[in-house]
Residue frames as qw, qx, qy, qz and C-alpha x, y, z in Angstrom:
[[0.010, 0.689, -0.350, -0.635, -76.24, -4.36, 44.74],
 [0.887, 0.383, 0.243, -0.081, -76.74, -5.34, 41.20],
 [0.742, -0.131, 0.447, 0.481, -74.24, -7.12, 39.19],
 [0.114, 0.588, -0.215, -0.772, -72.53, -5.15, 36.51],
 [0.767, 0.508, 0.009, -0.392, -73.29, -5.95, 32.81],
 [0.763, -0.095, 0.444, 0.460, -70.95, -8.25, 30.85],
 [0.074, 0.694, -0.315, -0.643, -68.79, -6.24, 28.71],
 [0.911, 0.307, 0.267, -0.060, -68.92, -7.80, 24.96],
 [0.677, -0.302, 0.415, 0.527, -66.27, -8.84, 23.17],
 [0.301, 0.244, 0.519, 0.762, -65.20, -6.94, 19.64],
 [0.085, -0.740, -0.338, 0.575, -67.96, -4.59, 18.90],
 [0.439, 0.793, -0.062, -0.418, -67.72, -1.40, 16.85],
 [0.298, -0.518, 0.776, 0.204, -64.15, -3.39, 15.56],
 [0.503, 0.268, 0.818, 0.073, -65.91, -6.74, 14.61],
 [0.511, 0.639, 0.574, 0.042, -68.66, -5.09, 12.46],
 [0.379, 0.803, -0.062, -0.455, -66.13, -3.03, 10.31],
 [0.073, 0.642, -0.667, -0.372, -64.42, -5.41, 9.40],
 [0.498, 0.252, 0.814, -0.162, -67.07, -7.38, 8.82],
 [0.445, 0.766, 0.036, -0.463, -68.40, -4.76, 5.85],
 [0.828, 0.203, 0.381, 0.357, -67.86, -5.75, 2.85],
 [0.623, 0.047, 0.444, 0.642, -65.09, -3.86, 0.90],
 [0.493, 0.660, 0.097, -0.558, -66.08, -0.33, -0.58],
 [0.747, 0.449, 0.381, 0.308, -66.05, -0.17, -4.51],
 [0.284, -0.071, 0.325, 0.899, -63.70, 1.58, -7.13],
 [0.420, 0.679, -0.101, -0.594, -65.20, 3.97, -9.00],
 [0.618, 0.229, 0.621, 0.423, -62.86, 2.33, -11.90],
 [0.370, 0.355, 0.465, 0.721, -63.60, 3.89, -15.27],
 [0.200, -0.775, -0.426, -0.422, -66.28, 6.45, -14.13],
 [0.441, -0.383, -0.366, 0.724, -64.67, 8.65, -11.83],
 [0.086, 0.819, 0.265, 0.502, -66.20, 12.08, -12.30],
 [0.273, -0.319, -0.294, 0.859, -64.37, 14.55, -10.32],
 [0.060, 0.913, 0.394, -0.089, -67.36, 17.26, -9.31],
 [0.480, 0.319, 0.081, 0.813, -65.95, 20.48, -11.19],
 [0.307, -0.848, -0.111, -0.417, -68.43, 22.52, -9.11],
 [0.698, -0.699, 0.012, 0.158, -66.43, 21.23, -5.85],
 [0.660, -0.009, 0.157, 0.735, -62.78, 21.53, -8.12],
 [0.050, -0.835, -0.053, 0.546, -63.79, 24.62, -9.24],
 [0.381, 0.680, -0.320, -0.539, -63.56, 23.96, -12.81],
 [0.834, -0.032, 0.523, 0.176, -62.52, 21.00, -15.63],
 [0.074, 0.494, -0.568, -0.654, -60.81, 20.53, -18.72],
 [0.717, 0.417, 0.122, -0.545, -63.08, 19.45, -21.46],
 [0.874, 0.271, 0.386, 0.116, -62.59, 16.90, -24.33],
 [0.641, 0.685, 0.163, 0.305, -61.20, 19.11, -26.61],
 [0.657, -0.090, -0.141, 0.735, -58.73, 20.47, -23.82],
 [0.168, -0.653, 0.153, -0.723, -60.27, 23.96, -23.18],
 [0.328, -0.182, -0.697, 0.611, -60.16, 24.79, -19.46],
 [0.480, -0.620, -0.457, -0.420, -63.58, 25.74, -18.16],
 [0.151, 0.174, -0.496, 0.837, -63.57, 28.08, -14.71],
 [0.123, -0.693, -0.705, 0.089, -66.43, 28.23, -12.26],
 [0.164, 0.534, 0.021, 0.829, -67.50, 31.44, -12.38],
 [0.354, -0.065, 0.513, -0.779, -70.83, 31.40, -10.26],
 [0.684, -0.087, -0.519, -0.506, -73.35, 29.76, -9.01],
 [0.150, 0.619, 0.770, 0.035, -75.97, 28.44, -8.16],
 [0.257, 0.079, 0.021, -0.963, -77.57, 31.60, -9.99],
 [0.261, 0.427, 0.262, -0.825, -80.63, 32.56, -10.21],
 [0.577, 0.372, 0.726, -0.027, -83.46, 31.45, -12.64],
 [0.524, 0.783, 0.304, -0.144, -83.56, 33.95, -14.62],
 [0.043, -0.743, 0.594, 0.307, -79.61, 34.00, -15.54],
 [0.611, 0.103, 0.782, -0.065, -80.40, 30.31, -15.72],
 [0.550, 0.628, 0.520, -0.180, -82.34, 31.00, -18.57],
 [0.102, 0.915, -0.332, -0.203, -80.40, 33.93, -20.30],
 [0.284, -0.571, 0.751, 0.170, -77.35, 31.58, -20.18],
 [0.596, 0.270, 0.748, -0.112, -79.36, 28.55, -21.55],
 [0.575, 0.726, 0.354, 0.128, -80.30, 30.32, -24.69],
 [0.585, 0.782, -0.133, 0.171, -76.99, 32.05, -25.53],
 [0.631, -0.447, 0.582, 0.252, -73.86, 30.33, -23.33],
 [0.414, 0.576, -0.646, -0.281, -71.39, 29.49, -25.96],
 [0.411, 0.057, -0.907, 0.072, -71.50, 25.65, -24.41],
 [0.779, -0.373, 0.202, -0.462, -74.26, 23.71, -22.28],
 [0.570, 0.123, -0.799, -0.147, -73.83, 20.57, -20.30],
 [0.696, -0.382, 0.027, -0.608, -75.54, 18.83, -18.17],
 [0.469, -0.740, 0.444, -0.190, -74.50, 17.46, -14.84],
 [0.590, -0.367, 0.718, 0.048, -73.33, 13.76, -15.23],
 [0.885, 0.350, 0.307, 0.025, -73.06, 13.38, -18.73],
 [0.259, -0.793, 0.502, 0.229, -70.04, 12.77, -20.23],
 [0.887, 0.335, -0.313, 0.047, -67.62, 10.90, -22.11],
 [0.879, -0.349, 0.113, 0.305, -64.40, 9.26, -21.59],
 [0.029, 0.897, -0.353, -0.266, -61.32, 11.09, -22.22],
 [0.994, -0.019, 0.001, 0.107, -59.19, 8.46, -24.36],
 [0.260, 0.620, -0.506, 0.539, -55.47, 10.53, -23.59],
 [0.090, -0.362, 0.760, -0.532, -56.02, 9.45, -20.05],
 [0.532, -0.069, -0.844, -0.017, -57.65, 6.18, -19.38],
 [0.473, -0.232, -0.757, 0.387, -60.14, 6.55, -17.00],
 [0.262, -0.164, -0.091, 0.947, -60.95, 10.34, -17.30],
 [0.038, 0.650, 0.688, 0.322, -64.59, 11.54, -17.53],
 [0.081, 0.375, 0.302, -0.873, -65.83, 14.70, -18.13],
 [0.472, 0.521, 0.400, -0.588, -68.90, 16.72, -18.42],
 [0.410, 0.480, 0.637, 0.443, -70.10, 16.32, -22.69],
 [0.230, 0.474, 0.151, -0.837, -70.94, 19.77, -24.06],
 [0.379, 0.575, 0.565, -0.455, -74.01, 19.71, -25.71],
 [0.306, 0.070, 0.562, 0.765, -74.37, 20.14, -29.59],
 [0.052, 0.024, 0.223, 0.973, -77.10, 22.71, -30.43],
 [0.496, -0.144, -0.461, -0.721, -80.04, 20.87, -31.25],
 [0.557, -0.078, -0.741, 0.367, -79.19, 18.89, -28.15],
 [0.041, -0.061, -0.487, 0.870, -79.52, 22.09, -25.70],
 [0.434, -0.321, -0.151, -0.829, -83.28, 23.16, -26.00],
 [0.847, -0.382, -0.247, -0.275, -84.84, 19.57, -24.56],
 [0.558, -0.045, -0.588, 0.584, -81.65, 18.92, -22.25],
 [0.024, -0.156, 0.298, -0.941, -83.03, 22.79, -20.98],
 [0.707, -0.317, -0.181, -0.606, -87.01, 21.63, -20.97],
 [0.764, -0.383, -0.518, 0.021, -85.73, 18.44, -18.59],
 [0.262, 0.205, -0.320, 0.887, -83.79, 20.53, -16.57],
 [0.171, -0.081, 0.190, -0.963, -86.70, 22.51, -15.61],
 [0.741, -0.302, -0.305, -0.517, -89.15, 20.05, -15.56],
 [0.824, -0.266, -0.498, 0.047, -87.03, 18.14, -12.95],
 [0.338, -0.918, 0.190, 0.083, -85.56, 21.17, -10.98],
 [0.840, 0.447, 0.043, 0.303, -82.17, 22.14, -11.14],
 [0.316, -0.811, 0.088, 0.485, -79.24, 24.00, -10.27],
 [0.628, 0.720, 0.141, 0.261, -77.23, 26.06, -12.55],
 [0.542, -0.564, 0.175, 0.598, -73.59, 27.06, -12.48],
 [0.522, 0.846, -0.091, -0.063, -71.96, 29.38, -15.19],
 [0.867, 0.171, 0.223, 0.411, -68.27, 28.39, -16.71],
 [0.171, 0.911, -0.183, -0.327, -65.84, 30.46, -17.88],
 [0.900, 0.346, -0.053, 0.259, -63.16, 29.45, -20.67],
 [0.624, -0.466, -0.112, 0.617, -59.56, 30.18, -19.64],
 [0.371, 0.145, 0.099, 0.912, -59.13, 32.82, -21.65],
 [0.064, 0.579, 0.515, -0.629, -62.44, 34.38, -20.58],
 [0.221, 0.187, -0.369, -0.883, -63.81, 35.09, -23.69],
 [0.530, -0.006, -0.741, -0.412, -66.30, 32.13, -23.44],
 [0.405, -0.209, 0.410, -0.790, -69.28, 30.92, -21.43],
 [0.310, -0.036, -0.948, 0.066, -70.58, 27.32, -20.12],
 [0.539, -0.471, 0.198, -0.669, -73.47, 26.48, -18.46],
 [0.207, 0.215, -0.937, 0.181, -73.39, 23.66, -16.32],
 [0.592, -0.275, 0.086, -0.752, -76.49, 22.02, -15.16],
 [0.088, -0.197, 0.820, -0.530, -77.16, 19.93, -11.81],
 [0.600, -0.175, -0.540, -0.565, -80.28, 17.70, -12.57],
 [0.563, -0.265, 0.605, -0.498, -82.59, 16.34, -9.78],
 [0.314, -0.068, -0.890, -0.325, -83.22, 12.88, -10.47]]
């Protein structure tokens, strides 16, 4: 009859607490507003998801006359709350080549709404 194996000692145990530490985030925390389901901008408007992922050709539509673009992880620091980053919106002359890399490195697109719903965001998810 063969002999049984030797059980080892520690195991799955040993080698997590062998890992080193995860990291903070720290200063760069970006809470994903697609997965919150909105954010509050710099200037303290509140931005709603409407929809989305749409469709290329809303994509487009939205791109050339949203009242605000921005694009996915850029951003600034909020300096009322230490630590607070959200998305940048985009300054005019900014949106045309933020929309040509967009589409030259694929993309997803979400639309925004402002809380009062008179106003429209696009929000765009760059592949790197």
């Amino acid at each position: 009859m063969p002999s049984k194996p030797h059980r080892r000692t520690g195991g799955f145990a040993e080698v997590l607490a062998a890992l080193p530490p995860k990291e903070e985030p720290g200063r760069w925390n970006l809470d994903d507003p697609i997965e919150k389901g909105g954010f509050v901008d710099a200037g303290g408007c509140r931005w709603w998801l409407a929809r989305g992922p749409v469709e290329e050709r809303l994509a487009r539509r939205l791109a050339a006359h949203a009242d605000e673009l921005t694009v996915g992880l850029r951003g600034e620091l909020v300096e009322a709350s230490p630590g607070h980053y959200v998305p940048a919106l985009l300054a005019p002359e900014e949106r045309p080549a933020a929309w040509r890399e967009a589409c030259e490195l694929g993309y997803l697109a979400y639309e925004f709404r402002s809380s009062e719903g008179d106003r429209t965001l696009l929000y765009l998810v760059v592949s790197c």
